[in-house]
Each structure stands twice: as C-alpha cells, then as structure tokens.
C-alpha positions, 0 to 999 in steps of 0.5 A, a space after each residue: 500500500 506504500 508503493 505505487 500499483 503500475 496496474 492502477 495508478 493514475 497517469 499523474 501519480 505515474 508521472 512523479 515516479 518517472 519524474 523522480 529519476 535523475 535527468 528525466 525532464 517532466 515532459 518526458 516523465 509525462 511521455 512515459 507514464 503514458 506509454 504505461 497507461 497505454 501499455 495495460 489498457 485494453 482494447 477491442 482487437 484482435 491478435 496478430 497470427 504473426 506476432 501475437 500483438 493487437 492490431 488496432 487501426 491496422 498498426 501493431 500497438 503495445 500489449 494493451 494487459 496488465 503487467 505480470 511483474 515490474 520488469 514487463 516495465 522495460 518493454 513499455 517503449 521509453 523505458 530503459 534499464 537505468 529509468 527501470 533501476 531508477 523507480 523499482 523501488 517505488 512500484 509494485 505489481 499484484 493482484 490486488 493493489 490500489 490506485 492511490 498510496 499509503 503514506 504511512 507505509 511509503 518507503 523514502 523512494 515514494 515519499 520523495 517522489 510522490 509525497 514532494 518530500 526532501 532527504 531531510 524530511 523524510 528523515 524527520 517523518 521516519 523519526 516521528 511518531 507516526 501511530 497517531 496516523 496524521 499526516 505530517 503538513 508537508 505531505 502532498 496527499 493528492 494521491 492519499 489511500 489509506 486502505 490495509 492491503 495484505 501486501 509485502 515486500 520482504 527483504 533480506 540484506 546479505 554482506 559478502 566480499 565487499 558487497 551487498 546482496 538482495 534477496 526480495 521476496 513478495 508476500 501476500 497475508 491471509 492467504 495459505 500456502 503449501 505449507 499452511 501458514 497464514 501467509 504466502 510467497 507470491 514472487 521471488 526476485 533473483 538476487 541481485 547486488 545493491 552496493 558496497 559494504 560500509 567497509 569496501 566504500 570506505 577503502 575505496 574512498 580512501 584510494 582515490 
C-alpha cells in the first residue's frame, strides 16, 4: 500500500515516479507514464497470427494487459534499464493493489517522489511518531489511500566480499500456502547486488 500499483495508478501519480529519476525532464516523465497507461489498457482487437500483438487501426500497438511483474516495465517503449533501476523501488505489481498510496507505509523512494518530500524530511517523518496516523503538513496527499492491503515486500540484506546482496521476496497475508501458514510467497526476485559494504566504500574512498 506504500508503493505505487503500475496496474492502477493514475497517469499523474505515474508521472512523479518517472519524474523522480535523475535527468528525466517532466515532459518526458509525462511521455512515459503514458506509454504505461497505454501499455495495460485494453482494447477491442484482435491478435496478430504473426506476432501475437493487437492490431488496432491496422498498426501493431503495445500489449494493451496488465503487467505480470515490474520488469514487463522495460518493454513499455521509453523505458530503459537505468529509468527501470531508477523507480523499482517505488512500484509494485499484484493482484490486488490500489490506485492511490499509503503514506504511512511509503518507503523514502515514494515519499520523495510522490509525497514532494526532501532527504531531510523524510528523515524527520521516519523519526516521528507516526501511530497517531496524521499526516505530517508537508505531505502532498493528492494521491492519499489509506486502505490495509495484505501486501509485502520482504527483504533480506546479505554482506559478502565487499558487497551487498538482495534477496526480495513478495508476500501476500491471509492467504495459505503449501505449507499452511497464514501467509504466502507470491514472487521471488533473483538476487541481485545493491552496493558496497560500509567497509569496501570506505577503502575505496580512501584510494582515490
């Protein structure tokens, strides 16, 4: 309910994400979260028998689905590796999710770009009492939702020959899995590096 849903947010909501990443003008970030809304809005068409795309108007256009997982993002036209690398931690694909966010459960990544909040306020919000479930004046809540989503997002952080390893698993509450417990794991992410130690940065550091 912190992230933003790629199948749902409204183009607006989709467009501060993209205009987030380093370099991407606003007229771009407002190109691309088109070409999102574009790429999961379905359309009356049939399938191509060559390429299995639809063809509207006679031209091949994009899927016109819903996104199966965060990487289909790299296939909206527009969207690179560095803009995908860029906003994954704000976006999140299920198959229940919400149009808008939850600003209480909003990593640094959603609060900046969505909630028009600085480093240093998001530090302040990360520090403060959030129970009473105000939110802070400075919040843009133009995109506010404050709805209890089964949804998580479970990382664990591993520290090996001077790097740092992610493992990310998605995991959905209440619905049983195989083994019975009251929960389920319905996407796991290959484990990916994310940095280095404290450690290596500052050798590093220390050599230039």
């Amino acid at each position: 309910a912190g992230l933003v849903d790629i199948n749902l947010a409204p183009g607006e909501l989709l467009s501060r994400v993209f205009a987030a990443v380093e370099n991407i003008e606003e007229a771009e970030a407002l190109i691309l979260a088109a070409n999102v809304v574009e790429w999961r809005s379905v359309v009356e068409g049939e399938a191509s028998a060559d390429t299995g795309e639809i063809e509207v108007r006679g031209e091949s256009a994009m899927r016109h689905a819903r996104f199966e997982a965060i990487e289909d993002l790299l296939l909206v036209p527009g969207v690179d590796r560095r803009i995908f690398e860029a906003v994954r931690e704000a976006v999140y694909v299920s198959q229940s999710g919400q149009a808008g966010v939850d600003w209480q459960a909003a990593p640094p990544a959603v609060l900046k770009a969505v909630g028009g909040l600085t480093d240093e306020q998001v530090q302040e919000l990360a520090e403060r009492d959030a129970g009473d479930g105000i939110a802070p004046a400075e919040l843009d809540l133009a995109f506010q939702q404050r709805e209890s989503l089964p949804l998580y997002r479970a990382d664990a952080r591993v520290e090996a020959g001077g790097q740092t390893y992610l493992r990310r698993r998605w995991v959905e509450r209440g619905s049983p899995g195989v083994d019975r417990l009251p929960w389920r794991f319905f996407r796991t992410e290959p484990v990916r590096a994310v940095g280095l130690t404290v450690q290596a940065a500052s050798s590093e550091s220390g050599n230039d």
